[in-house]
N, C-alpha and C positions, 0 to 999 in steps of 0.2 A: 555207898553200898559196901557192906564188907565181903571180904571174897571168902570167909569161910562157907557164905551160902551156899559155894562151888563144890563143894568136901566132897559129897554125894556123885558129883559129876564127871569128878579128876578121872575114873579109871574107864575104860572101854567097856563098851556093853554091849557087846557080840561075843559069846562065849568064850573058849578059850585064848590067850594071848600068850604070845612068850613077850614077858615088856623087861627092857633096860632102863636102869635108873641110874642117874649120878647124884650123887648126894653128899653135901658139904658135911662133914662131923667136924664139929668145934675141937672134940678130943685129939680128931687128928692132923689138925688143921691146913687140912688141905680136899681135895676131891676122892669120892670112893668111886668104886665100878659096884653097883648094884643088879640083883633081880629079883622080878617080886614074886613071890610064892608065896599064896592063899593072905597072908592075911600079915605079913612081914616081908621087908627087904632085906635077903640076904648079900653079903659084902664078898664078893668076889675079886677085889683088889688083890691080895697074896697072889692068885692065878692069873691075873691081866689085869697091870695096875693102870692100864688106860681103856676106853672104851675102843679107841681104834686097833689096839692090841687083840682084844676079845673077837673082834669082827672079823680078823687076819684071820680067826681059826675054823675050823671043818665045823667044828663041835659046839659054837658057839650055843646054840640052844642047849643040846644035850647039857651043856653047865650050867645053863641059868635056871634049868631045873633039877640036876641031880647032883651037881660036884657039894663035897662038904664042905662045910664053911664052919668059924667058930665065934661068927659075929652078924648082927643082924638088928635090924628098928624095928619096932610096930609100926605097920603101917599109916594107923590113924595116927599115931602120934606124929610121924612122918609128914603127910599132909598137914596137920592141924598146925606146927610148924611155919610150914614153906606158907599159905594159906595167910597165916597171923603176919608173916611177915618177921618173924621174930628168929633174927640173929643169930643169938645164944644157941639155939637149939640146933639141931640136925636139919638140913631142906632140902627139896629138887633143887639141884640144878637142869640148864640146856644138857640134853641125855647125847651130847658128842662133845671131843673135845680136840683131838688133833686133827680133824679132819678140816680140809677147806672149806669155806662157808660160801657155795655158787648160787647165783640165782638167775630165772631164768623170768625173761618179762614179754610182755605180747602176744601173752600164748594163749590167749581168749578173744573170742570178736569184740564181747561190749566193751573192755579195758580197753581193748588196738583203738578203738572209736574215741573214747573219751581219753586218751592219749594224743589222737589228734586234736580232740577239743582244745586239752592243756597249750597242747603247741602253737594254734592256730589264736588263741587267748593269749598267749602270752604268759601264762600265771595269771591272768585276773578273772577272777570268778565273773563276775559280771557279765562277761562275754559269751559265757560256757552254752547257755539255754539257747541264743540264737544259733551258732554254731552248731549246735545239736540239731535243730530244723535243716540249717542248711544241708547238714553231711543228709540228712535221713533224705532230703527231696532230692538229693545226687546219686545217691546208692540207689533210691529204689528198693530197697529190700535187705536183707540181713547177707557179712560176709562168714557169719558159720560153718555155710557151707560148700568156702572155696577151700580145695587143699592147699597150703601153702606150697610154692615151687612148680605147682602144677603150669600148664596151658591158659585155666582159667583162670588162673590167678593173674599170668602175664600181662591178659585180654582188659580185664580191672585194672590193670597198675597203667596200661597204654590207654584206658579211658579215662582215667584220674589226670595222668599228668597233660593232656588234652583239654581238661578245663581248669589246670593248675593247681588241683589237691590233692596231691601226691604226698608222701608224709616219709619220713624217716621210721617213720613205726608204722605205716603200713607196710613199708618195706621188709622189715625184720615180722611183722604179724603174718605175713601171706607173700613172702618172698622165701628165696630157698635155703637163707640161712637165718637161724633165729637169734634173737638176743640173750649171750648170754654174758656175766658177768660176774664179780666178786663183790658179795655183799657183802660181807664184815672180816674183819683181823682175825685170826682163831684162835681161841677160847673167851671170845669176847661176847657170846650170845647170850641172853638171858633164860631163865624158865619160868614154868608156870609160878605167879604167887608174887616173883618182880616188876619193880617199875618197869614200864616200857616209856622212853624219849622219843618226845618231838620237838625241834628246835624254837626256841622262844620266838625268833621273829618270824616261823613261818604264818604263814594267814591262811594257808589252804591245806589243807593235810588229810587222811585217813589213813584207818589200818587196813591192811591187804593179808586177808586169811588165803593160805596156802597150803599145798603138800606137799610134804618136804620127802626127798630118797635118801637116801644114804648110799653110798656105795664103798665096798673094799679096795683096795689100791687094786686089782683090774679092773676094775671099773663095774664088778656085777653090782647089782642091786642085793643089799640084804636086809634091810629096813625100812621102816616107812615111822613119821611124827609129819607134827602138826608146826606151822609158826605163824606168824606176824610180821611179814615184810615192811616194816610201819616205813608211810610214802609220804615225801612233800610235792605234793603238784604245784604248787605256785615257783618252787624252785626248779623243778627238773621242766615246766611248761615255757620260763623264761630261756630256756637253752638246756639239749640236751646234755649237754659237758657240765650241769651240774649234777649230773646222775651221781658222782661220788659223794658230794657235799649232800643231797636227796637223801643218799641212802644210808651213808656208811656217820652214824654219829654213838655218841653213846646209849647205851641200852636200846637200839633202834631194830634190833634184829631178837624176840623169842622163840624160844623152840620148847616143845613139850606136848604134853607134862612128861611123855616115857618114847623110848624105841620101840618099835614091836616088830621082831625078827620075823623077815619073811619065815616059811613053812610051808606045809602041805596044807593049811589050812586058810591060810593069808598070803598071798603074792602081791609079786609088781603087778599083776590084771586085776586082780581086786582091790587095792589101795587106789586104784586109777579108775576104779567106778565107784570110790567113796562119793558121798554126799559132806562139802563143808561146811558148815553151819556157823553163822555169826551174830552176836550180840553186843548190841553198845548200848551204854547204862549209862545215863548223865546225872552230875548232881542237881542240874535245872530239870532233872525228869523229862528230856529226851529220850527213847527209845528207838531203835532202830535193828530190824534183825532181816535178813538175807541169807540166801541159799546157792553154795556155789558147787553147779554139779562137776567132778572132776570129769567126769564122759565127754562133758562138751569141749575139752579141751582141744587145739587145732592140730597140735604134736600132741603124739602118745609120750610119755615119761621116757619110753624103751630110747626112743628118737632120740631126745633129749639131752640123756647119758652119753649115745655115740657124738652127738657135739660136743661135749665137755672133756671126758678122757678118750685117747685112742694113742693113734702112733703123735700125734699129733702135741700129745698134753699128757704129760702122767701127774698122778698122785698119792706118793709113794704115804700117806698117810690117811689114802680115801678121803671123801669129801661127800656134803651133804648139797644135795642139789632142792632149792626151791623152786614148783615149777610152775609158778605163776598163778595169776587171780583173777576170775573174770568179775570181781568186785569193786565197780567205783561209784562210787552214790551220790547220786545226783540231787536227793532230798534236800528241801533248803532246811537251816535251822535256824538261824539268826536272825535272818532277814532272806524275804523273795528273791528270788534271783542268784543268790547267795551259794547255793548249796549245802554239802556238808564239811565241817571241818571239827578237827576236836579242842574240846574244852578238859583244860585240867580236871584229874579227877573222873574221869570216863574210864567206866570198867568194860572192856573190852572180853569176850569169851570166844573162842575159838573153838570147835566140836565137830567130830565124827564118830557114829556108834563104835568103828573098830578103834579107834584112836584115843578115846580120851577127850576132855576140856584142857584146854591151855587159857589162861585166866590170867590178866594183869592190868593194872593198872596205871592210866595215863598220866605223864608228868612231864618236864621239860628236859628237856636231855642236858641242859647244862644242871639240873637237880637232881636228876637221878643219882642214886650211890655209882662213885668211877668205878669207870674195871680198871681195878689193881692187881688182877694176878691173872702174870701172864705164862708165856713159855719156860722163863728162866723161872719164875716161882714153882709152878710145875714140876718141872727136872731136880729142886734143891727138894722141894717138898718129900717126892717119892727116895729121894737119894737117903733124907734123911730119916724119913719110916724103914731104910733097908728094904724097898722093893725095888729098885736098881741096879 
């Protein structure tokens, strides 16, 4: 399937948006700071030549709409670009770049569950559907709606471990500290239009559509995107000390397609009752699409952040927090019993009306194109445009 089908779908379709773009110009070969107004992105690099630069400011919106600029793409050509895949031209890139890349996992009941499935499996798919019977005939009924940390939650964790199914991620799902973590190097994420890696010899795998924050180096919230936490259950089910080797590979981590700076019009409360929406496209004509509502999350986003930065943890260059997926699919496709895992060539779509499609396509992370430009490229790049 080619992703230009997606052209139409790239920008948000809730009225007005203030959106951040980064986008590669071959001319200047290296990263721009973008904004998009009406029907072009204008290049606001001269004024913040990094995205985390622009976020540090009061004013951030007020430029992405009115500061002058003496440079700027067509949008459609923009997309048509990033979309084809094509190089040469100008593309999205992941719309952050110095910021830390955190993620935060557990923080749905269906996930926390089939989390334990993985664990109590071992990584073998095989196992998963019985293990699913048993969890549902021991619970009784759904943990959505225990607070984590709470009493009741206690009152569960002392009945679980009572008939021995007590779990390391029911603990961090419905215990009083949640899991959070570091998902990728920074400026190593992808955007919408690039391969997305998964490891050749995993066997069990999908992607994990999310909402991503962003926050300023104090830690407020001033953005909201979309990503693709892409997951190997067969690795992180066999132990969870493979969570690094799980999660952190190349091109394993998308973001996109834009930022859209909170406002008076868009907040942290309204990104956190977005609706996620997921689509997998197979070249065997598999389909598969799912709705992950951010409301039912077990922490609010606000929670979340006070985990990540406080006195405790700074991040003097902000940092973009994933905060989790209550998406693991349990459809088989292969074969019964099986489940879901991906096949090369899966076009993956990620969407929310205020957000945007983030669109890419599946490959093997040892084939994906490397990330070759990192922090020192960065620093030489802008040194050597004279915006340093």
């Amino acid at each position: 399937m080619e992703l230009t089908a997606y052209t139409d779908d790239v920008l948000p379709r809730t009225g007005e948006a203030t959106l951040i773009a980064r986008v590669h110009d071959p001319g200047a070969g290296g990263p721009c700071v973008g904004a998009v107004r009406e029907d072009h992105v204008v290049d606001l690099t001269p004024i913040c030549p990094t995205v985390s630069d622009l976020l540090e400011r009061g004013d951030a919106a007020e430029l992405a709409g009115c500061a002058r600029t003496s440079r700027s793409w067509p949008l459609a050509d923009l997309l048509g670009g990033t979309l084809r895949g094509d190089r040469s031209a100008p593309r999205l890139l992941a719309p952050v770049d110095l910021q830390v890349l955190k993620a935060a996992g557990v923080t749905f009941a269906r996930s926390m569950l089939e989390r334990v499935v993985e664990e109590r499996a071992a990584g073998d798919p095989r196992q998963a559907e019985r293990l699913r019977a048993e969890l549902a005939d021991l619970l009784g009924g759904s943990l959505s709606g225990v607070r984590p940390g709470s009493e009741q939650a206690e009152q569960v964790k002392q009945a679980l471990l009572e008939r021995g199914m007590w779990s390391q991620y029911l603990e961090v799902g419905i215990g009083p500290d949640p899991e959070v973590f570091t998902k990728a190097p920074v400026l190593s994420a992808v955007g919408t239009g690039a391969q997305i890696g998964v490891l050749a010899r995993s066997a069990w795998n999908n992607p994990e559509p999310e909402l991503v924050v962003v926050a300023d180096s104090r830690g407020r919230p001033v953005g909201a995107s979309l990503a693709n936490d892409v997951n190997l259950r067969d690795f992180e089910g066999r132990s969870a000390l493979l969570l690094t080797e799980a999660k952190d590979n190349n091109a394993s981590c998308a973001l996109g397609p834009f930022l859209r700076l909170f406002d008076e019009r868009f907040g942290l409360d309204e990104a956190a009752g977005a609706e996620v929406r997921l689509r997998i496209t197979g070249t065997d004509g598999f389909q598969l699409e799912a709705v992950s509502r951010v409301g039912e999350i077990s922490r609010h986003p606000r929670e979340l952040l006070g985990h990540v930065h406080g006195r405790h943890h700074a991040y003097p260059d902000g940092f973009a927090l994933l905060t989790g997926t209550m998406f693991a699919p349990t459809e088989d496709r292969d074969a019964p019993g099986q489940g879901f895992t991906h096949h090369r060539g899966d076009v993956v779509a990620i969407s929310a009306p205020e957000l945007g499609c983030l669109v890419n396509e599946v490959t093997s992370a040892e084939d994906a194109p490397d990330w070759s430009f990192g922090i020192r490229d960065l620093m030489h790049n802008l040194a050597a445009r004279g915006l340093l």
